[in-house]
N, C-alpha and C positions, 0 to 999 in steps of 0.2 A: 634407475630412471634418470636421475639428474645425472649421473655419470654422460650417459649417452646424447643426453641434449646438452650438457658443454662438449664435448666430444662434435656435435652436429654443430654447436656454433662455430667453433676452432676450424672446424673444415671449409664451413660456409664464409668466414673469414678469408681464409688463404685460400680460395676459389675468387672471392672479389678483391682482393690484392693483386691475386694472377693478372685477370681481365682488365683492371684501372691500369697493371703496367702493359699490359701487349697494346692499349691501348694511343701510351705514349710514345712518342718517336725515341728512336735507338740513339742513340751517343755513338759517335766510334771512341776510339781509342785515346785520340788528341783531342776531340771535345771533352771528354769525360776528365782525362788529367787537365784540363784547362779547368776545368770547372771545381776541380779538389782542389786545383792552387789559387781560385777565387775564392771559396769554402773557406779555407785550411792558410792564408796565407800569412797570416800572422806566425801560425805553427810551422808552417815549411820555411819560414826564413830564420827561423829562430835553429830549426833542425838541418840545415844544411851546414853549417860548420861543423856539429856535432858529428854528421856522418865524412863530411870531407877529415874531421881528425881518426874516425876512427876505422877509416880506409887509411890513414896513414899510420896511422902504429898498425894496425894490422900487417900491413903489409913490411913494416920495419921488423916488428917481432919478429915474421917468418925468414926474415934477411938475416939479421941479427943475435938474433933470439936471446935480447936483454931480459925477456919473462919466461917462465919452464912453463906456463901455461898457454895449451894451444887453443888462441882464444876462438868466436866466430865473430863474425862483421856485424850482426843481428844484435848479440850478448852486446857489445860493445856499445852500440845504440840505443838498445833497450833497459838495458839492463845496469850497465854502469856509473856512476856517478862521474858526471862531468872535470869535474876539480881532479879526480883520480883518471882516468880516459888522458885529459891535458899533459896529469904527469909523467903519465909511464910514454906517452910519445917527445916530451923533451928529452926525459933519459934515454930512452931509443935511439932518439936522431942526434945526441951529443953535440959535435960541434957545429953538426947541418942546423942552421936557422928555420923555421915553417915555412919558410917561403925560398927555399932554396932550391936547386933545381934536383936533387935526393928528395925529397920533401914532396915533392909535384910527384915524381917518378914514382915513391911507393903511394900515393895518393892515388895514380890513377892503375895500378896494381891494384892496388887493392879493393877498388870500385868497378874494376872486369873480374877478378875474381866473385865476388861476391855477386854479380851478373851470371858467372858461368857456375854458380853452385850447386845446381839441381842437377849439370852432367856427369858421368860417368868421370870416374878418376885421371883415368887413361888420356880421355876428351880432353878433360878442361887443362890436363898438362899441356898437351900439342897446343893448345890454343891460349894459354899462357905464353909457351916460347913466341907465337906469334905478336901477340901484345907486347912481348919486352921488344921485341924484333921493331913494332911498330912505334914505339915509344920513342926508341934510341934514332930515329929516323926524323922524326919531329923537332922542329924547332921551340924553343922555349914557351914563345905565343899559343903557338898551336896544342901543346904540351898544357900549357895553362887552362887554354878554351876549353880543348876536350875532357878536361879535372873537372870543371864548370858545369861541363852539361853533361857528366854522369854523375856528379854528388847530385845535380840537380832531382835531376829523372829518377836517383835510388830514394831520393828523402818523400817524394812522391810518395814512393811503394808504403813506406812507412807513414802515411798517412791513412791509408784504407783501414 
């Protein structure tokens, strides 16, 4: 009997959970990330270089391949120790500086991959060649900006 009436409370619960949200107004997409980087902004600016490094070794490893391990964009974020993430993209990028225009280039490699992850192998190749294609076309500014606003937009994701 007690089974069944916490059983009937839990449901009567998330029946007026339901109803309290259909009754609130919808977010779209940009209010809602608007609203995670007011939440969250302490942690999003603090996590935005962490992912802007670890789209750049990422994407140097797979250039490179100064590490035999194939890492993911995710692991590297979540999972790594910072101090060690820092290191392995100095040895990576050798004599390239972080702020060099190598540096930018697999920065923003490796924040459209980690973007095109959930596609098909095949996909996300064609659409890589594209990105590099679009990359090398870009001037350094622009190369810089759009760094900016995909570390942005991925440190986001790693908020929810």
């Amino acid at each position: 009997m007690k089974r069944i009436t916490l059983i009937g409370l839990m449901l009567a619960s998330v029946s007026l959970a339901t109803a309290v949200a259909a009754q609130e107004p919808q977010l779209s997409d940009e209010q809602y990330q608007q609203w995670l980087k007011d939440k969250f902004s302490n942690q999003h600016e603090a996590l935005i270089p962490v992912v802007a490094v670890a789209d750049m070794f990422f994407a140097c490893n797979r250039a490179r391949k100064v590490d035999p391990i194939g890492y993911r964009v995710t692991d590297l974020i979540t999972k790594m120790d910072r101090e060690q993430l820092a290191e392995k993209l100095v040895t990576c990028l050798g004599d390239n500086d972080l702020k060099s225009d190598v540096a930018i280039n697999f920065g923003l490699e490796g924040c459209f991959y980690e973007q095109l992850a959930d596609k098909p192998a095949q996909e996300r190749k064609e659409k890589m060649k594209l990105v590099k294609r679009a990359i090398a076309s870009l001037s350094r500014e622009e190369r810089q900006k759009s760094l900016t606003q995909c570390v942005t937009s991925q440190a986001i994701d790693y908020l929810k």
